[in-house]
C-alpha positions as CSV (number, residue, x, y, z in Angstrom):
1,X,0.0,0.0,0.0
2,X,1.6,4.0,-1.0
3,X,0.4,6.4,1.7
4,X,1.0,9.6,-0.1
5,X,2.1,13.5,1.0
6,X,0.4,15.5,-2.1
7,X,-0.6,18.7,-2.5
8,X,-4.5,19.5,-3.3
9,X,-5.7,21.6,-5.9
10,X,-7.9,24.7,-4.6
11,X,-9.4,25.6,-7.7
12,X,-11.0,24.5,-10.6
13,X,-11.6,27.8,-12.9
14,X,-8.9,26.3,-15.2
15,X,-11.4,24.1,-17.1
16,X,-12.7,26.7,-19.0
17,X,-9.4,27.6,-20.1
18,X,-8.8,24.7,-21.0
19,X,-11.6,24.1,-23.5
20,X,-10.8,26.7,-24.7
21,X,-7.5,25.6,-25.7
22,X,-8.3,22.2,-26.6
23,X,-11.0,24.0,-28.8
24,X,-8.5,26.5,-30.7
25,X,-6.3,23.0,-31.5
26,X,-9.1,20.8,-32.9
27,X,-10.0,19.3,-30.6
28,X,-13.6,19.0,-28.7
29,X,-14.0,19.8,-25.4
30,X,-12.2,17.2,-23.3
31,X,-12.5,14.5,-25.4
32,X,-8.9,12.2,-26.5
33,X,-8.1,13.3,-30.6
34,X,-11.4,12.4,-32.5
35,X,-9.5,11.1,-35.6
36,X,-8.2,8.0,-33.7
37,X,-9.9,5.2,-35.1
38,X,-13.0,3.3,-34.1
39,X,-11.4,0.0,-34.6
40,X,-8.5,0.3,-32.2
41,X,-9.9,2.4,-29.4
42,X,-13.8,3.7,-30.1
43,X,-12.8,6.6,-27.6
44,X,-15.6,8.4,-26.2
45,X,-15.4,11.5,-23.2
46,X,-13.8,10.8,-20.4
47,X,-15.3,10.9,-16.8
48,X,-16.6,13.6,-15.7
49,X,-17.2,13.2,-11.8
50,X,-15.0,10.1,-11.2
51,X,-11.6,9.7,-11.6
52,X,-10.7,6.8,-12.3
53,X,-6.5,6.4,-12.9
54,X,-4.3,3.7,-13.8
55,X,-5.1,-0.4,-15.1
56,X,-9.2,-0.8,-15.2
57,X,-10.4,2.7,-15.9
58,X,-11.2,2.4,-19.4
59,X,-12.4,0.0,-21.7
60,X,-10.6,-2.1,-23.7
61,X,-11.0,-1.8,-27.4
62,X,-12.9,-4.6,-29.0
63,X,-11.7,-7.8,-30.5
64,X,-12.4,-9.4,-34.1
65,X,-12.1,-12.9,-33.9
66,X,-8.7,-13.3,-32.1
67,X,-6.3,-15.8,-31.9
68,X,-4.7,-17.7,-29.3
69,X,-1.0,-17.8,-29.0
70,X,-0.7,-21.0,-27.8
71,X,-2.1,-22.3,-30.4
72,X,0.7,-20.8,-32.6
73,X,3.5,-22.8,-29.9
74,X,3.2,-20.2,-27.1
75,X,4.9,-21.2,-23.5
76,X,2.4,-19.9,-21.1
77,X,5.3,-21.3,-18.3
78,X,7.5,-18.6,-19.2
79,X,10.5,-21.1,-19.7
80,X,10.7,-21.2,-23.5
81,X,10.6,-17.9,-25.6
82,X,7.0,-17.4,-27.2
83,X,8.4,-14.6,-29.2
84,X,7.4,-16.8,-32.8
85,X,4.4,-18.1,-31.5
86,X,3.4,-14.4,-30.5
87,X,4.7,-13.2,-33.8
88,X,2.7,-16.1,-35.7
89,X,-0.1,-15.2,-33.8
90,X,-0.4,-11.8,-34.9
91,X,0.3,-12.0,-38.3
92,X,-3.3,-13.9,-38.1
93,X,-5.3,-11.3,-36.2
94,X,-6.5,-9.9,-33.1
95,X,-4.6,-11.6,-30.2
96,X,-6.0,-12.5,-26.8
97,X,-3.5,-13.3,-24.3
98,X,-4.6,-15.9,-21.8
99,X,-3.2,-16.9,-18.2
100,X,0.5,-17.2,-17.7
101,X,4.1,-15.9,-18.3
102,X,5.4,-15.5,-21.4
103,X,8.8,-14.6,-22.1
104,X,9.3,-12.2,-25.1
105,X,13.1,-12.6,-26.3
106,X,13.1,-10.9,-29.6
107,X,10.9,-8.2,-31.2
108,X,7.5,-8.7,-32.4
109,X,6.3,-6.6,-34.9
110,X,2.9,-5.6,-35.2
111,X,0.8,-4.8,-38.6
112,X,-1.6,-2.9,-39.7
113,X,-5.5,-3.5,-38.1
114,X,-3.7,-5.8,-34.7
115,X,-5.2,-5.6,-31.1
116,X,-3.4,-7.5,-28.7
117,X,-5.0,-7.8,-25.2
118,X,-4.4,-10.1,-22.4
119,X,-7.2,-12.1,-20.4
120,X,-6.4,-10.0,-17.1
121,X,-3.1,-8.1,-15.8
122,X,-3.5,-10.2,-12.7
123,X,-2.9,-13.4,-14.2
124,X,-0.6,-12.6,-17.4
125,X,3.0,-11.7,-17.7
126,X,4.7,-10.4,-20.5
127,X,8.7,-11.2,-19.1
128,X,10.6,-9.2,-21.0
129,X,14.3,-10.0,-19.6
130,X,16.6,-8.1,-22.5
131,X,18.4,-5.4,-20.7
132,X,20.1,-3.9,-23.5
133,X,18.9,-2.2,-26.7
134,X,15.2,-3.8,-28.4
135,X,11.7,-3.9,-28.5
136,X,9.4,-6.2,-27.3
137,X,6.0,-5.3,-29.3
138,X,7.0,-2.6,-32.3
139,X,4.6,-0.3,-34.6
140,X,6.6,0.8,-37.5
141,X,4.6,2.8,-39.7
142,X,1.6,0.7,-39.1
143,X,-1.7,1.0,-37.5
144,X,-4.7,1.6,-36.3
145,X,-3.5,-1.2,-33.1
146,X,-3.4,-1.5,-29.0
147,X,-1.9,-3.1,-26.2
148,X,-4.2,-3.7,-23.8
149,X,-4.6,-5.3,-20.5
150,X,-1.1,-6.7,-19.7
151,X,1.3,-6.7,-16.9
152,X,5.0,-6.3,-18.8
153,X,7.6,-6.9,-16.4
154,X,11.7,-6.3,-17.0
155,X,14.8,-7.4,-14.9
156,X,15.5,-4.1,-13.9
157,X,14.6,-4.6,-10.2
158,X,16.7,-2.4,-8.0
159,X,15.3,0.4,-5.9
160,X,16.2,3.1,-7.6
161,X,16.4,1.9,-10.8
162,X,19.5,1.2,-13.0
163,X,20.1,3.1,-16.2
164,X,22.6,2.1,-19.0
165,X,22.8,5.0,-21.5
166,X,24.0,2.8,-24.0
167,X,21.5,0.7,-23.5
168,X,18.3,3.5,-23.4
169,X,16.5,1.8,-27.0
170,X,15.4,-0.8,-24.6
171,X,11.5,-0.6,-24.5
172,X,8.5,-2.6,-23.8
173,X,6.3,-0.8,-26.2
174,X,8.0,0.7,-29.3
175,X,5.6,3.2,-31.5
176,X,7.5,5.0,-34.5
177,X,8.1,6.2,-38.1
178,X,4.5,7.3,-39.1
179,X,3.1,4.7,-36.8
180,X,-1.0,6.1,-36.3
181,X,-4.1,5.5,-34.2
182,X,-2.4,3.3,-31.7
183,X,-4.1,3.2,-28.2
184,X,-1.9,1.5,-25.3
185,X,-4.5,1.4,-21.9
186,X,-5.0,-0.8,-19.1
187,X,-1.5,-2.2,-18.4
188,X,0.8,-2.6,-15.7
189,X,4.7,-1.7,-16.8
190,X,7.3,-2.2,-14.5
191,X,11.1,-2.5,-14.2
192,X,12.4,-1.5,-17.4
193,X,15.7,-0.7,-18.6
194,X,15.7,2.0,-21.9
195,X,14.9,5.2,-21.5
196,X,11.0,5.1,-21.1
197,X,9.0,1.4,-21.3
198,X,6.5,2.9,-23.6
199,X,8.0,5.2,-26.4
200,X,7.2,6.8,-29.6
201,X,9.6,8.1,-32.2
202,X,9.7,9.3,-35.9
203,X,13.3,10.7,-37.3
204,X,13.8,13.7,-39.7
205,X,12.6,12.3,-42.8
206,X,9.6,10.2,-41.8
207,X,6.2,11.6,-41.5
208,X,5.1,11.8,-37.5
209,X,3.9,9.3,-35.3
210,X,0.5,10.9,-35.0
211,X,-2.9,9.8,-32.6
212,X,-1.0,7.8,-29.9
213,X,-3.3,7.5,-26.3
214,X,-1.6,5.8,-23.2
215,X,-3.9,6.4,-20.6
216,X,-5.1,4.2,-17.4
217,X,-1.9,2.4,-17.4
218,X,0.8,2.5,-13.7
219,X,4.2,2.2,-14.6
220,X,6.6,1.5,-11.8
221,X,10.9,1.8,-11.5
222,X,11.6,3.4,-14.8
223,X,15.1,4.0,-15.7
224,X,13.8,7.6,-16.7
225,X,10.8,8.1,-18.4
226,X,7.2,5.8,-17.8
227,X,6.2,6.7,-21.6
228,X,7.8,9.4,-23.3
229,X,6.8,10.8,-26.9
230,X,9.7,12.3,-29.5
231,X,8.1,13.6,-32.8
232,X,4.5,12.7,-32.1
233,X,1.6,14.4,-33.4
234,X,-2.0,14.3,-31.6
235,X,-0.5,12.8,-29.0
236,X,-3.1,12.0,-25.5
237,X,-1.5,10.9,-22.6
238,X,-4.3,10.6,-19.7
239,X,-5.1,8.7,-16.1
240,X,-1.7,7.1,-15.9
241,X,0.3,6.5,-12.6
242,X,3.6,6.7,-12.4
243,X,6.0,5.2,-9.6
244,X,9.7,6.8,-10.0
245,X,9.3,6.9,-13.5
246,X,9.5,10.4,-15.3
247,X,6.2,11.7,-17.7
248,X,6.7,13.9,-20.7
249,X,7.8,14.5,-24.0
250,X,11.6,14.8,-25.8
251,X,13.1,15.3,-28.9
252,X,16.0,15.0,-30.5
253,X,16.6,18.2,-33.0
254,X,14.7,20.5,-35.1
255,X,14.3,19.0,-38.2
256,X,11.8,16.1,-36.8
257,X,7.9,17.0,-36.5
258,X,7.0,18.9,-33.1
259,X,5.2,17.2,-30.5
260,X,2.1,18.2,-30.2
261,X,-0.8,17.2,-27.8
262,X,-2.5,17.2,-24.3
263,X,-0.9,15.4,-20.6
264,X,-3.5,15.6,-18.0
265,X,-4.9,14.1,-15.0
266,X,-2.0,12.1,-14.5
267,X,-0.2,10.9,-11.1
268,X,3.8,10.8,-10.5
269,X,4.7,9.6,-7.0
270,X,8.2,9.2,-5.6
271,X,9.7,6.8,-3.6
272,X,13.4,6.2,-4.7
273,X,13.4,8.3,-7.5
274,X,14.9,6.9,-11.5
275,X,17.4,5.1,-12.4
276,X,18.9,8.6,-14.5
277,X,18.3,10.5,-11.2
278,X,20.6,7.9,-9.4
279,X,23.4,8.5,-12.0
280,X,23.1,12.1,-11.4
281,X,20.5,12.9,-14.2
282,X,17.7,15.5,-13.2
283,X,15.8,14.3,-10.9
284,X,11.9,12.4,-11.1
285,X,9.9,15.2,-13.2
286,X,7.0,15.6,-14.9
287,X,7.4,18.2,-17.8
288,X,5.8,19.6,-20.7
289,X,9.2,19.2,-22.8
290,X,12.2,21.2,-22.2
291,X,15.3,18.5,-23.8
292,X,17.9,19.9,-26.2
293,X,16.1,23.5,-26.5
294,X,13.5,22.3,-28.6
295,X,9.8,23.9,-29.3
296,X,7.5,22.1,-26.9
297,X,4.8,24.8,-27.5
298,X,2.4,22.7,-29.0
299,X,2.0,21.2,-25.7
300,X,-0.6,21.4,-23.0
301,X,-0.1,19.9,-19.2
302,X,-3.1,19.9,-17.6
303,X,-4.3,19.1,-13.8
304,X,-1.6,16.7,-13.4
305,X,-0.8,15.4,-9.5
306,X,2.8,15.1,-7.6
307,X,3.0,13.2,-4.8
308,X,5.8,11.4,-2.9
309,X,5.5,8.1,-0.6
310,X,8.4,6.0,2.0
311,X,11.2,6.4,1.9
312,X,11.0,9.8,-0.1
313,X,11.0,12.6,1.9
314,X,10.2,15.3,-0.9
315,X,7.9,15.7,-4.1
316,X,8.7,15.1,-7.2
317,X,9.7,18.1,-10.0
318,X,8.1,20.0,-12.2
319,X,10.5,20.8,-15.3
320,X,11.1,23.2,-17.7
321,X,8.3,25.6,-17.1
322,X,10.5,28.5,-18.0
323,X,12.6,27.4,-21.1
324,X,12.5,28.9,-24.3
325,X,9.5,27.4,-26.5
326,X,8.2,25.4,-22.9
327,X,4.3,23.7,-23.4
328,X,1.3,25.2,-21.6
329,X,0.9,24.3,-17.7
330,X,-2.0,24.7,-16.4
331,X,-3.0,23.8,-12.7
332,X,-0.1,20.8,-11.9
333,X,-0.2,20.4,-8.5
334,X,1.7,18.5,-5.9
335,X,5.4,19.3,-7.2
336,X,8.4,21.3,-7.3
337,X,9.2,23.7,-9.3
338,X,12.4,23.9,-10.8
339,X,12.6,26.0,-13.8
């Protein structure tokens, strides 16, 4: 159980603002990006008097006739690798995951029209025990897809967290070059080596990675970021809780799209802070994008919650709030400022 120290919001004036905002960008009200696509995610508003955050508060999208991976060979034991059998399986369709561990050694790469969801996060394990650079599920250019539903789990098991930079490509989730529509909800991501478990990327010449939601997912001992977005268009990050892992987007350099996009209502808590913080990296943050100088204006951070919990004694930061070309906070609560 995490008893937390947290700071409570006062005021709530800021919605208006914020629809507003969301308005002027295209988008309605507080609704995710309406152009994401009715067969991965069928998003619809959020709640309005309950908040619900992390694994469970949002449905899953829907199935068409999936496919079992252990039909395909799949070790539900964990022993054996089920990275063909996985890879078999969604070449053929929709994927449903059923009870057990299942060890993912290389890369599986996920077409166009996939949804993979497990059974229940309670009772299956996607071991992912690779601690230097690769992917376990990859969108390259494809979509509409999701990851639902899951409980990944890494090697990476120390309190704080290690961190290799060498090693930072090292993701559970990998969403990039023009990769669209892809909806990742519901999971439980823990102990993961790279630089963020979930992470989206295009480079300079591909076209963005454009209407990505994460949202209702906890991710716990990050070795920086929980899921982190570099040259992502549209993006909708939402309902999350993260555990000494870091929130927010980076770049690399000018010549890739801008991130663009709404963080809010999501909840960082400390306790031994990330495994770049332990190297003498900047501390556990949330920000709106301040990396490398970049513009970060097409930003918004909205009503999103610090906390800290044992052994921590302090909350966590919020970065990058004065940089040149900084997003849009509005009403964060619960952290400390740092520039």
């Amino acid at each position: 159980m995490i008893t937390l120290s947290v700071r409570l919001p006062t005021t709530f004036f800021v919605f208006a603002l914020l629809a507003c905002a969301f308005c002027c960008r295209g988008w309605a009200g507080d609704r995710p990006p309406a152009a994401v696509s009715s067969r991965s995610a069928s998003p619809t508003r959020r709640p309005t008097s309950t908040l619900v955050y992390g694994p469970g508060g949002y449905a899953n999208p829907t199935l068409s006739n999936p496919v079992n991976p252990l039909s395909y060979g799949a070790d539900n034991t964990g022993v054996n690798s089920s990275s063909d059998a996985f890879q078999n399986a969604v070449n053929a369709g929709d994927v449903l995951i059923p009870a057990g561990t299942y060890k993912i050694t290389t890369q599986i790469s996920v077409p166009n029209n996939r949804n993979v969801r497990c059974a229940d996060p309670a009772t299956v394990t996607i071991s992912f025990p690779q601690s230097t650079n690769g992917y376990a599920f990859l969108w390259a250019g494809t979509g509409p897809g999701s990851i639902a539903n899951c409980t990944f789990t890494g090697t990476n098991t120390a309190h704080p967290a290690g961190y290799v930079a060498a090693n930072q490509w090292n993701h559970f989730v990998e969403i990039e070059y023009g990769a669209h529509d892809i909806w990742v909800g519901n999971n439980y991501f823990r102990n993961c080596w790279g630089n963020a478990c979930v992470h989206t990327y295009t480079n300079d010449n591909k076209p963005a990675t454009n209407n990505i939601i994460i949202r209702n997912n906890q991710f716990e001992n990050c070795g920086i970021y929980g899921p982190t977005t570099d040259a992502t268009t549209n993006q909708y990050i939402v309902y999350n809780i993260a555990v000494d892992c870091t929130i927010g987007p980076e770049s690399d350099d000018s010549l890739q799209p801008k991130n663009t996009g709404l963080i809010e209502q999501n909840q960082i808590i400390r306790k031994f802070g990330t495994g770049w913080e332990n190297i003498g990296g900047v501390a556990l943050s949330f920000t709106c994008g301040w990396a490398n100088g970049l513009d970060y204006s097409g930003m918004i951070c909205a009503n999103n919650q610090g906390a800290f919990s044992a052994p921590a004694t302090h909350l966590p930061w919020l970065y990058g709030t004065m940089v040149v070309g900084h997003g849009t906070y509005i009403n964060n609560h619960g952290f400390v400022v740092k520039n």
